[in-house]
SENUNU-80937 format. One line per 10 residues: their letters; for each residue x, z, y of N, C-alpha, C. Coordinates in nm, 3 decimals. Layout:
N
A	X:Z:Y:X:Z:Y:X:Z:Y ~ ...
end
This chain:
283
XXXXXXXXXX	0.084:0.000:-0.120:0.000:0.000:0.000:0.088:0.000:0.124 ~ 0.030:-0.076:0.192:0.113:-0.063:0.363:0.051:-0.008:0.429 ~ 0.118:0.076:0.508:0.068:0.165:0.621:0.141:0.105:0.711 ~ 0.045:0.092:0.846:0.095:0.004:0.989:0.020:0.109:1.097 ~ 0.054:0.147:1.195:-0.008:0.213:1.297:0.017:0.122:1.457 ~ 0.045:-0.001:1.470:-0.015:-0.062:1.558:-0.055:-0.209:1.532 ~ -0.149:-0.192:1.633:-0.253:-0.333:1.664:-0.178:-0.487:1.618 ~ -0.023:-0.499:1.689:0.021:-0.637:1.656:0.066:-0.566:1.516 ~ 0.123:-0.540:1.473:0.179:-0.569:1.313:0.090:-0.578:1.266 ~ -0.025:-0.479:1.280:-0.144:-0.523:1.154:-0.188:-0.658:1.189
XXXXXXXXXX	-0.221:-0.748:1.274:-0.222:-0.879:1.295:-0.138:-0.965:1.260 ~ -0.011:-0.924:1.277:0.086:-1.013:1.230:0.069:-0.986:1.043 ~ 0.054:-0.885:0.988:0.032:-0.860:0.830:-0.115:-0.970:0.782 ~ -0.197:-0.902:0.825:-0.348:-1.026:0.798:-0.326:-1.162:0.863 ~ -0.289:-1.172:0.946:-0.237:-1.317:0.940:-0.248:-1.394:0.843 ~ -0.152:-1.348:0.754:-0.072:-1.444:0.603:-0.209:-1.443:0.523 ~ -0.270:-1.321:0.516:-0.360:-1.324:0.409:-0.515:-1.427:0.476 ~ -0.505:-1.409:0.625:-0.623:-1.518:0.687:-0.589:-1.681:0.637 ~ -0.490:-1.700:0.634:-0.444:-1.857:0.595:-0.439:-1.879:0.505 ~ -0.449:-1.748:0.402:-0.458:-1.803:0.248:-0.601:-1.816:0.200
XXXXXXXXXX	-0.730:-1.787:0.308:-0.893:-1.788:0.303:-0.844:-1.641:0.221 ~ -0.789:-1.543:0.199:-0.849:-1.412:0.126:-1.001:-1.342:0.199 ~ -1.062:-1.283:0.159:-1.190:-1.237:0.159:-1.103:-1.082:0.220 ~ -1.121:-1.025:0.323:-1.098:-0.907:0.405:-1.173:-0.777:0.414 ~ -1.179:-0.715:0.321:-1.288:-0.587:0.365:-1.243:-0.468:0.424 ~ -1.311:-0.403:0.490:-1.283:-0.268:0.566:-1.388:-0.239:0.561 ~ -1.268:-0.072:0.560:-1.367:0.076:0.505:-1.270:0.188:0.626 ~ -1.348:0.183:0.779:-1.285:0.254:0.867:-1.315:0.439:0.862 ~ -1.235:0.526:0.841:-1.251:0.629:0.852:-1.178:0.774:0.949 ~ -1.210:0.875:0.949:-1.163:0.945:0.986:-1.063:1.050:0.940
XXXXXXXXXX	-1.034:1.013:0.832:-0.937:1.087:0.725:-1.025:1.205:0.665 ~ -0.894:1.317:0.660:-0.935:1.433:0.554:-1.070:1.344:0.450 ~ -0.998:1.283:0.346:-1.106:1.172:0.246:-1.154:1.267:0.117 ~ -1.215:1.210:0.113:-1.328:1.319:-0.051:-1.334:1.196:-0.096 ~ -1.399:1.196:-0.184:-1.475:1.122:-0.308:-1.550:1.018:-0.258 ~ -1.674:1.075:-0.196:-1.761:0.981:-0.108:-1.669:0.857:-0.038 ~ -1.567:0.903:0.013:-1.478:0.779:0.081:-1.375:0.677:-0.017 ~ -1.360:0.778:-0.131:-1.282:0.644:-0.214:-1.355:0.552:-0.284 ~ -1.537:0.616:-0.279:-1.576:0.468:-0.346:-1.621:0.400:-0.285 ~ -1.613:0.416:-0.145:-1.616:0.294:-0.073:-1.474:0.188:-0.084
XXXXXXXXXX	-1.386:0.257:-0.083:-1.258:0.192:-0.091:-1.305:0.099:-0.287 ~ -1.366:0.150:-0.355:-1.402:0.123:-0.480:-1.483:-0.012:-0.415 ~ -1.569:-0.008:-0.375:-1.701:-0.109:-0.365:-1.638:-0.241:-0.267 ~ -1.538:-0.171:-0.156:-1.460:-0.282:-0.136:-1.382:-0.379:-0.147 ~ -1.276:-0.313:-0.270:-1.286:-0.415:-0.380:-1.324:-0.462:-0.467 ~ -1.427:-0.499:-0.523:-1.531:-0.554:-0.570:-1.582:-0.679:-0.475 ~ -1.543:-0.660:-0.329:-1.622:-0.746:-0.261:-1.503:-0.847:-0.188 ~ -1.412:-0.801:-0.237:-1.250:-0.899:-0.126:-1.120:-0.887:-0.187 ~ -1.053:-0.936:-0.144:-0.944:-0.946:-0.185:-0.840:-0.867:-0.142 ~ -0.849:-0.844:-0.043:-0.746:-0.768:0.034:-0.866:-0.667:0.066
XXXXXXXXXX	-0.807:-0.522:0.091:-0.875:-0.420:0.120:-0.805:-0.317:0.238 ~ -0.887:-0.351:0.343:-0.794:-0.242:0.480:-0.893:-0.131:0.514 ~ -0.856:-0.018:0.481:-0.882:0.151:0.550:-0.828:0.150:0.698 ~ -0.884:0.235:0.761:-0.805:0.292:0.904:-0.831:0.462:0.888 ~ -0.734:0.517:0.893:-0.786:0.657:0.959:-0.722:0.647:1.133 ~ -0.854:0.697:1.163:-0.838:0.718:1.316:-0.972:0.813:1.352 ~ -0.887:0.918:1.419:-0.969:1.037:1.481:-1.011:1.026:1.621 ~ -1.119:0.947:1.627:-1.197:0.889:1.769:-1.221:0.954:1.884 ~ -1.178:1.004:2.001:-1.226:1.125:2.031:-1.303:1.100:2.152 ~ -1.391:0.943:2.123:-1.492:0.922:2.209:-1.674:0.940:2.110
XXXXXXXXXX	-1.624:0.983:2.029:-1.706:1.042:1.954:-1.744:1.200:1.933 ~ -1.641:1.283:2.019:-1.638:1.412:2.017:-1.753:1.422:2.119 ~ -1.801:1.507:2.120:-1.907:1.612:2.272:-1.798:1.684:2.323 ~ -1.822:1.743:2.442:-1.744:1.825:2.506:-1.777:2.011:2.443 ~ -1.847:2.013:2.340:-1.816:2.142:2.296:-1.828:2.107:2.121 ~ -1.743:1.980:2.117:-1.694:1.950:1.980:-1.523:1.993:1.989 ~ -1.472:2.053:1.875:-1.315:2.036:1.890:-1.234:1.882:1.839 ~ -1.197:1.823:1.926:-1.147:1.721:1.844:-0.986:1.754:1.788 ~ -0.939:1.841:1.861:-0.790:1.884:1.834:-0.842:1.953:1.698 ~ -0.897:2.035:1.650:-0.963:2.105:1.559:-0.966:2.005:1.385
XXXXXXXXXX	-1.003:1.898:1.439:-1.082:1.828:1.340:-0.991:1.780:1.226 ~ -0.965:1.808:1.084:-0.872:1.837:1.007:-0.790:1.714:0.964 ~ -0.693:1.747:1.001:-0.599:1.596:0.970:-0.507:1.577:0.849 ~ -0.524:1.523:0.760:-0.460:1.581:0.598:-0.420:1.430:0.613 ~ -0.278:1.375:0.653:-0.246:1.204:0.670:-0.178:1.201:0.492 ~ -0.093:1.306:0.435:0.000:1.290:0.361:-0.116:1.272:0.230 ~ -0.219:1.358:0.201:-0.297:1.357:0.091:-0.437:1.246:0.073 ~ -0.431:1.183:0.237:-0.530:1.076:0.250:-0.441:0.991:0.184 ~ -0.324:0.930:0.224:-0.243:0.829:0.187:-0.215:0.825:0.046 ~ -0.234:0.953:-0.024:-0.182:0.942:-0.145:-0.309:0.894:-0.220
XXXXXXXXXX	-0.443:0.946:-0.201:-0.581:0.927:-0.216:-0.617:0.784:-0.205 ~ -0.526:0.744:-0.118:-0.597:0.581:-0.084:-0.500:0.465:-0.199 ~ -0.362:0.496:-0.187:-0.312:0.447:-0.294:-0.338:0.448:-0.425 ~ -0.369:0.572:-0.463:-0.439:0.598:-0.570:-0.514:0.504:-0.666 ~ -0.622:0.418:-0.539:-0.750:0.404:-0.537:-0.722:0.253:-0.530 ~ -0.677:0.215:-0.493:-0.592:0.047:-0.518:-0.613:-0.025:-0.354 ~ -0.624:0.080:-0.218:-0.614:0.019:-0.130:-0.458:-0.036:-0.083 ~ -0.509:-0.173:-0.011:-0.378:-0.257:-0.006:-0.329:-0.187:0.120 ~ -0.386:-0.164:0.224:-0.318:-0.134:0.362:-0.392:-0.039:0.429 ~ -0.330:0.021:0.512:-0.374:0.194:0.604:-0.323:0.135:0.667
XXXXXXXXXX	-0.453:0.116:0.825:-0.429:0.144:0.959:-0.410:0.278:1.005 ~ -0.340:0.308:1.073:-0.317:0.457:1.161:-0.300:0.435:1.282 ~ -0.423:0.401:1.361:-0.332:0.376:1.519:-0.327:0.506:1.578 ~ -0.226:0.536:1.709:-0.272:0.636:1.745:-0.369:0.623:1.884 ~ -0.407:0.722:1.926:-0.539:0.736:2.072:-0.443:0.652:2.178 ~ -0.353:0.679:2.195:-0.297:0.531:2.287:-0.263:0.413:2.241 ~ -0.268:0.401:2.147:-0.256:0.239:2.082:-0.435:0.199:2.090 ~ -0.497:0.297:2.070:-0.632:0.247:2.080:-0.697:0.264:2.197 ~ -0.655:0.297:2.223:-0.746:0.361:2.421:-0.603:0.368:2.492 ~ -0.529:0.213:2.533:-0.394:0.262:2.648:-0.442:0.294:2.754
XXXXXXXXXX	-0.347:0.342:2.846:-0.331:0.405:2.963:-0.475:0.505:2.981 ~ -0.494:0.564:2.861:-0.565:0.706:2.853:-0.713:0.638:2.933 ~ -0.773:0.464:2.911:-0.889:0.433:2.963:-0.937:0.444:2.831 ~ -0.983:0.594:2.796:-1.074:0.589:2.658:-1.201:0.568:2.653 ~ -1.300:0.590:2.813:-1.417:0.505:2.817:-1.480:0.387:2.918 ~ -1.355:0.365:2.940:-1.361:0.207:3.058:-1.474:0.138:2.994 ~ -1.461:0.063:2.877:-1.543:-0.006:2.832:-1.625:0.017:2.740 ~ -1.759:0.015:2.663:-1.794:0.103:2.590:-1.923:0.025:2.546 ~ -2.011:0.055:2.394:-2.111:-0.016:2.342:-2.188:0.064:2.317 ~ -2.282:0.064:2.368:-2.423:0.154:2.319:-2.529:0.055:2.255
XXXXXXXXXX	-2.617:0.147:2.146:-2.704:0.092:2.107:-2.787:0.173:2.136 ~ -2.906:0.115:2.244:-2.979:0.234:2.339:-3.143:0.291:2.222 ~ -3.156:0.175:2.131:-3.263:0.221:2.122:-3.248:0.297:1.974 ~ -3.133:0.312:1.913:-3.105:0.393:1.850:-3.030:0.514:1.900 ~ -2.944:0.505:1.940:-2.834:0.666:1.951:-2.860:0.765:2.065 ~ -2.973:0.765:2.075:-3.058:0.864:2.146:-3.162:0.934:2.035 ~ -3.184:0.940:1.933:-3.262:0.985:1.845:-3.190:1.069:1.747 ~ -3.263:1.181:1.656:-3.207:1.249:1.568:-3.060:1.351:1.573 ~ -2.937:1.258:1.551:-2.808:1.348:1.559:-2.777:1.264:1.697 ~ -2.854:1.187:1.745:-2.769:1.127:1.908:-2.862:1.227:2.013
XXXXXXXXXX	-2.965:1.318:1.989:-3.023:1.452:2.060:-2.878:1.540:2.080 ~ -2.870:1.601:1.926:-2.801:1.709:1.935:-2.644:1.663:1.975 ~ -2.579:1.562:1.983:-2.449:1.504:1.995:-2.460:1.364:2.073 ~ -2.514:1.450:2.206:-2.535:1.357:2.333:-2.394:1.212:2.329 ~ -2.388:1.130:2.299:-2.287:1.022:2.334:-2.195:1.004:2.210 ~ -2.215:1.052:2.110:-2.156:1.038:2.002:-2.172:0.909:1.909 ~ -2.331:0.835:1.913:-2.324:0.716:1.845:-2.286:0.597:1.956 ~ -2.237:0.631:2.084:-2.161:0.512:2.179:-2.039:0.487:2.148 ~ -1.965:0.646:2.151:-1.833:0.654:2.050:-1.836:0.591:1.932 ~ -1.873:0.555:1.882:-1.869:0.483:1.695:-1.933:0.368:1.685
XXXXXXXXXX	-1.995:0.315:1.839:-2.018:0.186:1.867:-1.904:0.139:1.900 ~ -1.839:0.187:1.999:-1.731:0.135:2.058:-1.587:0.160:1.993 ~ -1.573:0.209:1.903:-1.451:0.227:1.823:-1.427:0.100:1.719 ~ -1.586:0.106:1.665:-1.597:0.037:1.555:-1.614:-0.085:1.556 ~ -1.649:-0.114:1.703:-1.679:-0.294:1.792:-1.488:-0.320:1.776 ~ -1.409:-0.191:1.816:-1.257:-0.253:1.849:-1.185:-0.256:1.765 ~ -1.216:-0.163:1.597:-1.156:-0.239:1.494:-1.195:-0.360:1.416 ~ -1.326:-0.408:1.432:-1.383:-0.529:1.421:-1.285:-0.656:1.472 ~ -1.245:-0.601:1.598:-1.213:-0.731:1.636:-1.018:-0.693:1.627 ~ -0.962:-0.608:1.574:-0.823:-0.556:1.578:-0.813:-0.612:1.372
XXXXXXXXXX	-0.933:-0.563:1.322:-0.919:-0.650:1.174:-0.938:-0.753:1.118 ~ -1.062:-0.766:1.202:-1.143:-0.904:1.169:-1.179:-0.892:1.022 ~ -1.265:-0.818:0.971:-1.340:-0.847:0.835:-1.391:-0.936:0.814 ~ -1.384:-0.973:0.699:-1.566:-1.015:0.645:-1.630:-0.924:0.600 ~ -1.606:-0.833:0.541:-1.692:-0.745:0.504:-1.631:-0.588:0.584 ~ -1.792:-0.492:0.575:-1.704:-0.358:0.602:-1.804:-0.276:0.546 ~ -1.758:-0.156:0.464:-1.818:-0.095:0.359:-1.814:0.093:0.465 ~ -1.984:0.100:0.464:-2.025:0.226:0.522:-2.077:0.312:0.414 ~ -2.094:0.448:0.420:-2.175:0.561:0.339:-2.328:0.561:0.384 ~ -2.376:0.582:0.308:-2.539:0.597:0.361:-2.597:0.724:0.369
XXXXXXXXXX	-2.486:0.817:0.377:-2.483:0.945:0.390:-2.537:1.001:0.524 ~ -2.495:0.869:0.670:-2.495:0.882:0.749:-2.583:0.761:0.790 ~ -2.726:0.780:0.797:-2.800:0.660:0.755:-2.767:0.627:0.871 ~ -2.857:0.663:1.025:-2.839:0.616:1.130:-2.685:0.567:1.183 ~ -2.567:0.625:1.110:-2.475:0.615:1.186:-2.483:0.397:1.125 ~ -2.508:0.398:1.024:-2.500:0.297:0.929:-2.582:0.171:0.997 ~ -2.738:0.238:1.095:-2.807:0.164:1.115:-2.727:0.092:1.292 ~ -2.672:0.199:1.355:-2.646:0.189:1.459:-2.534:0.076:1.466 ~ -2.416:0.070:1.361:-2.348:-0.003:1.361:-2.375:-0.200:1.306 ~ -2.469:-0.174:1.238:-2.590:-0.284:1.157:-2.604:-0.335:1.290
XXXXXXXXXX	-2.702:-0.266:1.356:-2.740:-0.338:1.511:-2.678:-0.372:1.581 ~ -2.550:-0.327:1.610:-2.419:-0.337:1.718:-2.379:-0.489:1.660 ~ -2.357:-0.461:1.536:-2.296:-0.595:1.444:-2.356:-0.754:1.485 ~ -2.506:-0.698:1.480:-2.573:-0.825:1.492:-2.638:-0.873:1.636 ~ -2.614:-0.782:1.736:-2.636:-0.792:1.848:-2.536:-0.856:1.871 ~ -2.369:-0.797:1.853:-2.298:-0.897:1.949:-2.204:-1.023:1.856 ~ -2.299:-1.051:1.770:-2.267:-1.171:1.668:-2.176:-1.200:1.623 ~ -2.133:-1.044:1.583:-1.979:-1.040:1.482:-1.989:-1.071:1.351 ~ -1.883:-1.175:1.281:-1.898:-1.220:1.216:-1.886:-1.096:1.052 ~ -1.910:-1.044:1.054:-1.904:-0.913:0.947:-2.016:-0.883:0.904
XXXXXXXXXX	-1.978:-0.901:0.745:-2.075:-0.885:0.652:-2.071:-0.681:0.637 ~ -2.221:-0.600:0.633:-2.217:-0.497:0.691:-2.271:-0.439:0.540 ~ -2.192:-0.358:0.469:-2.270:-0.290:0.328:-2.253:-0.147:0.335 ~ -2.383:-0.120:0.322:-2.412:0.004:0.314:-2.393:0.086:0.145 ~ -2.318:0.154:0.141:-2.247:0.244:-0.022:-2.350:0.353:-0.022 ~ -2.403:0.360:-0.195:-2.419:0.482:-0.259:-2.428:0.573:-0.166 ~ -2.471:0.723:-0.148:-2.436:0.816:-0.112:-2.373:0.883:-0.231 ~ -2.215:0.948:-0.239:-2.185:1.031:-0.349:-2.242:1.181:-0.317 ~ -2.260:1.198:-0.493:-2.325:1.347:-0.425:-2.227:1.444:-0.561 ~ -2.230:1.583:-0.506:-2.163:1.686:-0.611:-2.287:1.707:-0.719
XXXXXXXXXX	-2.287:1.788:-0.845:-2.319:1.762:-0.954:-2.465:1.844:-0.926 ~ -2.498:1.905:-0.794:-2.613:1.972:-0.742:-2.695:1.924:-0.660 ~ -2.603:1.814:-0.598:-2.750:1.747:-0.555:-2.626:1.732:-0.419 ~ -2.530:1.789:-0.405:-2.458:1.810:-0.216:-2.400:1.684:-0.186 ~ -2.458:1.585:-0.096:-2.396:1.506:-0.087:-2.237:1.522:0.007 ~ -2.155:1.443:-0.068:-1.969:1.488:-0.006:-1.994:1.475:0.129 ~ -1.913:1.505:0.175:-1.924:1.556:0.315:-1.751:1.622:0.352 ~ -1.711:1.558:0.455:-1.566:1.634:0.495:-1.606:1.798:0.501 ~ -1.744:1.795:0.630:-1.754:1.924:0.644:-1.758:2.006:0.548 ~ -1.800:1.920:0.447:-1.835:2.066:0.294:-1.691:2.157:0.301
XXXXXXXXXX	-1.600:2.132:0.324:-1.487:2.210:0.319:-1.462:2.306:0.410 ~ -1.581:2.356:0.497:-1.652:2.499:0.568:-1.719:2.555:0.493 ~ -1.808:2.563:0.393:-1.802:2.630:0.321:-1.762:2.729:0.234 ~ -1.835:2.835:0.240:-1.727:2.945:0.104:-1.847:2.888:-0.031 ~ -1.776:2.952:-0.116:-1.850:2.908:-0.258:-1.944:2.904:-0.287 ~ -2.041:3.007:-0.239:-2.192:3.045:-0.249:-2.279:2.917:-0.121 ~ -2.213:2.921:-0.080:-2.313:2.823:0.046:-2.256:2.686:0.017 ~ -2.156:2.652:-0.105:-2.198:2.502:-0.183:-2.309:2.509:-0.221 ~ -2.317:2.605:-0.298:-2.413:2.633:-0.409:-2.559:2.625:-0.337 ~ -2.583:2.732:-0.246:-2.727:2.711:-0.135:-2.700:2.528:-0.055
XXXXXXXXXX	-2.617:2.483:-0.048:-2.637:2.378:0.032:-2.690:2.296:-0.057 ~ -2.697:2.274:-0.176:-2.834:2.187:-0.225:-2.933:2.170:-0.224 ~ -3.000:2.311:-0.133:-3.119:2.305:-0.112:-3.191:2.195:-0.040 ~ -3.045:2.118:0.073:-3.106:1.998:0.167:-3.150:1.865:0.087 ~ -3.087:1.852:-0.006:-3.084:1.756:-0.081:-3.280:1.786:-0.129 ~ -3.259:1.899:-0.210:-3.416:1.942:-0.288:-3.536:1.915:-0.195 ~ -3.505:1.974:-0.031:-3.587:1.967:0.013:-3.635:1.819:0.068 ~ -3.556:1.757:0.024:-3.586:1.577:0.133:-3.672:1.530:-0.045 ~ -3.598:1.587:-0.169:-3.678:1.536:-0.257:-3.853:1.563:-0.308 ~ -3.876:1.731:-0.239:-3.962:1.755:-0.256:-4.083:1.750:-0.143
XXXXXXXXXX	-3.973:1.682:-0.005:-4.106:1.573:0.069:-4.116:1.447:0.057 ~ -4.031:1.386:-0.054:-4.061:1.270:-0.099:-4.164:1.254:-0.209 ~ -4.170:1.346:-0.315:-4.302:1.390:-0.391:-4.389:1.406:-0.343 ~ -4.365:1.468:-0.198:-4.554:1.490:-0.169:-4.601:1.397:-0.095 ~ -4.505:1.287:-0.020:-4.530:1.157:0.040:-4.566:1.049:-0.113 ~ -4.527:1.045:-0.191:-4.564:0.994:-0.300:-4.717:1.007:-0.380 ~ -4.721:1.199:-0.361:-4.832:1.175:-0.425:-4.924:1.179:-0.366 ~ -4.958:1.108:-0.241:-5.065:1.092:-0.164:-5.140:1.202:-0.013 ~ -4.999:1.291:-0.035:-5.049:1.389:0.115:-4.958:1.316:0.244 ~ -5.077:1.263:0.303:-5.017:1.179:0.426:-4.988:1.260:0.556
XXXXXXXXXX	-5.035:1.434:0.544:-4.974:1.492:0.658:-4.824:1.553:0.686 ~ -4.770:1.459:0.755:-4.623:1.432:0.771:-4.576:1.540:0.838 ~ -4.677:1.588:0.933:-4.623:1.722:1.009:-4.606:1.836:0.933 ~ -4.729:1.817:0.833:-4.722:2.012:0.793:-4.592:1.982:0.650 ~ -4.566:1.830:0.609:-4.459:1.861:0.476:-4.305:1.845:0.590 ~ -4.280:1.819:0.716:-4.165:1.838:0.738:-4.137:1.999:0.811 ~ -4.227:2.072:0.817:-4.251:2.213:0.873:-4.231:2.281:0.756 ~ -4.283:2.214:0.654:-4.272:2.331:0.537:-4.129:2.292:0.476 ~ -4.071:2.176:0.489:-3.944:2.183:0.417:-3.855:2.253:0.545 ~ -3.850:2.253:0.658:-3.787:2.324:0.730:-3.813:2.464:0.714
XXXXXXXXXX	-3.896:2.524:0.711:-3.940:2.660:0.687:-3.853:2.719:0.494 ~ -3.879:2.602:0.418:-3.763:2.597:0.310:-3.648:2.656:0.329 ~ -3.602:2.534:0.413:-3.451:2.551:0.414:-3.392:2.689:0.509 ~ -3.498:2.722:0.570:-3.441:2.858:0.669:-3.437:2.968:0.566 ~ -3.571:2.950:0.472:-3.560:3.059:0.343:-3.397:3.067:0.289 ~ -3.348:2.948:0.241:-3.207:2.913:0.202:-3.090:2.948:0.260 ~ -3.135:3.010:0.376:-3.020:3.017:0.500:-2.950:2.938:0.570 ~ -3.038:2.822:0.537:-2.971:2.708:0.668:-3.052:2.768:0.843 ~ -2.990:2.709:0.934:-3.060:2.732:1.072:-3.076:2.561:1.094 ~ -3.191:2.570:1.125:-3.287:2.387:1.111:-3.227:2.324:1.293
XXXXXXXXXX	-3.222:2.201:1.263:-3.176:2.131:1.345:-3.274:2.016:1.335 ~ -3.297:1.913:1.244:-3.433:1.833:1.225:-3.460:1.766:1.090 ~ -3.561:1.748:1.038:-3.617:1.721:0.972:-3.720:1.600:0.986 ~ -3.729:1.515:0.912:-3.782:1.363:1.012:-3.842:1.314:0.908 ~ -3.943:1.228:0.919:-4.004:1.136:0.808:-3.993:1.029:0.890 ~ -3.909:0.926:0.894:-3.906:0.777:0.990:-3.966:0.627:0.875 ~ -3.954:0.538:1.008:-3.949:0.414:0.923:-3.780:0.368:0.905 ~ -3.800:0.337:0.811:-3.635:0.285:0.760:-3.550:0.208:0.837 ~ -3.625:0.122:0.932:-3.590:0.042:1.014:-3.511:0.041:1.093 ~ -3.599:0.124:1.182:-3.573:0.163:1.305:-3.536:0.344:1.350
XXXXXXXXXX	-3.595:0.438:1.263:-3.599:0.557:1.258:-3.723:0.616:1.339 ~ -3.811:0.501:1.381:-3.893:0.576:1.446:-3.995:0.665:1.401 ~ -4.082:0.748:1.421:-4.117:0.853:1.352:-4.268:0.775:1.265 ~ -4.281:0.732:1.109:-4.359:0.722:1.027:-4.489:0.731:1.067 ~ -4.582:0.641:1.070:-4.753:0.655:1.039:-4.787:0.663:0.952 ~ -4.901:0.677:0.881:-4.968:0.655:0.794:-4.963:0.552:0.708 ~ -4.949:0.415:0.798:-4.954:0.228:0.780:-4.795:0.181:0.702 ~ -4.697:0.259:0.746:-4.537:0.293:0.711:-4.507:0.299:0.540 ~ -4.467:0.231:0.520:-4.477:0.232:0.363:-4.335:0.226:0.308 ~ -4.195:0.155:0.433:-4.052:0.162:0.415:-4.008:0.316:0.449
XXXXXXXXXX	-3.987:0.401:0.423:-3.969:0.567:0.481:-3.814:0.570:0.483 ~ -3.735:0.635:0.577:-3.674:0.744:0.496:-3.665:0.896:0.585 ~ -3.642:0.972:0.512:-3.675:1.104:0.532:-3.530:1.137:0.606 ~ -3.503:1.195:0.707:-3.312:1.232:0.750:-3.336:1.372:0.789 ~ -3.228:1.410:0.771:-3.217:1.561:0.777:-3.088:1.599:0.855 ~ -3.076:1.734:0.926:-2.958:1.779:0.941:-2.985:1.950:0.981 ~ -2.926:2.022:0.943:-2.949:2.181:0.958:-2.774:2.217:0.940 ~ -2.808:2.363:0.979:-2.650:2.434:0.999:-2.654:2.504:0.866 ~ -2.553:2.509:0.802:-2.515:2.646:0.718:-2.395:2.706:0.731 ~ -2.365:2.848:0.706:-2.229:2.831:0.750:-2.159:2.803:0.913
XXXXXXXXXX	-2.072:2.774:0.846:-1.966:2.682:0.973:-1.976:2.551:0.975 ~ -2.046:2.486:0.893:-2.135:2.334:0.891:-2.232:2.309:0.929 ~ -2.251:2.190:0.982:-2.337:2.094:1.004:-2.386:1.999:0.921 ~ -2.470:2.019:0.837:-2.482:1.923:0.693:-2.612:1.835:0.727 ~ -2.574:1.685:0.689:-2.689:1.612:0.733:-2.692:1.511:0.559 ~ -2.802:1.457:0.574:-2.852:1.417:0.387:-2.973:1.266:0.462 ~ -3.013:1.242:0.372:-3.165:1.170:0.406:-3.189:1.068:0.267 ~ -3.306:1.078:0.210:-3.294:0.993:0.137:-3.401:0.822:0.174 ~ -3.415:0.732:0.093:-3.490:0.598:0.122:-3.570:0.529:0.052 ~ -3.744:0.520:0.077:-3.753:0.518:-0.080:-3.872:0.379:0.016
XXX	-3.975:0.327:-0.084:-4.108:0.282:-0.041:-4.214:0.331:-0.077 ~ -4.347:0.314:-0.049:-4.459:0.404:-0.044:-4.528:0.284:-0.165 ~ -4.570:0.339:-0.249:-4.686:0.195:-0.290:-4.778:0.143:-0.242
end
């Protein structure tokens, strides 16, 4: 695997492989990698020939009472994780190779009618950050393909829209969510956790399944089953943040007539922030 941490070498490296027509996929992340992130690196090859990761810690994605200095940087055990895994090349730029002369929001991509909803409430400007990061390795890699988690539905949908709004040529796949053997889907944050509040954090998972049963079996009041799975999960010892029955689409909040759903979630436990959602259709 090659590791490159600026903009021209990694251009000058894909180069060779653009002239040979190889098929290009990217799988951009933030390091400290779990499981959930190597099978994307898995699904990406399956889909190309050449396979490029980035870790890069965005910090136009932070809030101002997020730590971004904080946010756990494990470069030596990602790298070994990614080799592992049969990726060909690691980007590493650093915040001035990616944002020079410290203009980290001169220019910037919002998708207005998404990243104001759900986790763009509680983390005011955070899906502009991951518009605009992810618009500048687009065009610093040039994919054809780029492989997301669906862990993070909206983050997934926001970038979908960005993609096809500004008619980048990138094929956009949404991965599996991996989950632990309880239902927890991986998560960097899971590693705030102490042992017992793995164990309670399945409850988020249970509870998106057991308002998908009752959306299934015909109780169409959406208010009183996302009150009662919140009222759940506080039993569990999470502290509720939101609970949503949307259309799949768009995320806007489900009618009756809505038959594409998915349910998104996010509550505190712990020293985490754990967010889940699952996607189903109505008959």
């Amino acid at each position: 695997m090659h590791t490159i941490d600026t903009i021209s070498h990694l251009r000058d490296y894909l180069w060779q492989a653009k002239l040979e027509h190889k098929v290009i996929a990217f799988v951009p992340t933030m390091g400290n990698l779990h499981e959930g992130h190597l099978q994307l690196i898995d699904r990406a090859l399956e889909e190309a020939d050449l396979v490029v990761a980035s870790i890069f810690v965005n910090p136009l994605q932070f809030g101002p009472r997020e730590d971004f200095n904080g946010y756990p940087r494990t470069f030596m055990a990602d790298q070994e994780k990614l080799m592992s895994r049969g990726c060909h090349v690691l980007f590493t730029p650093t915040v001035d190779e990616m944002y020079p002369d410290t203009k980290i929001s001169s220019t910037i991509v919002k998708v207005p009618h998404l990243d104001h909803l759900l986790c763009g409430a509680t983390r005011p400007g955070h899906f502009t950050g991951v518009a605009t990061v992810v618009s500048k390795l687009f065009g610093i890699v040039q994919p054809d393909v780029a492989i997301f988690g669906l862990k993070d539905f909206q983050q997934f949908l926001v970038i979908q829209q960005m993609t096809s709004d500004l008619c980048l040529p990138v094929r956009i796949i949404g991965a599996a969510i991996a989950r632990a053997e309880n239902g927890l889907a991986l998560s960097s944050r899971n590693g705030y956790l102490s042992t017992s509040e793995l164990q309670q954090a399945a409850q988020l998972q249970a509870s998106l399944v057991a308002a998908r049963l009752a959306l299934e079996s015909g109780n169409a009041d959406m208010q009183t089953i996302e009150e009662e799975a919140q009222q759940a999960l506080e039993g569990a010892g999470f502290r509720r943040d939101y609970f949503t029955i949307c259309r799949q689409q768009d995320l806007q909040p489900a009618t009756k007539e809505d038959k594409q759903l998915a349910i998104v979630a996010a509550a505190y436990l712990g020293g985490a922030r754990l967010i889940d959602n699952i996607r189903f259709t109505l008959p």
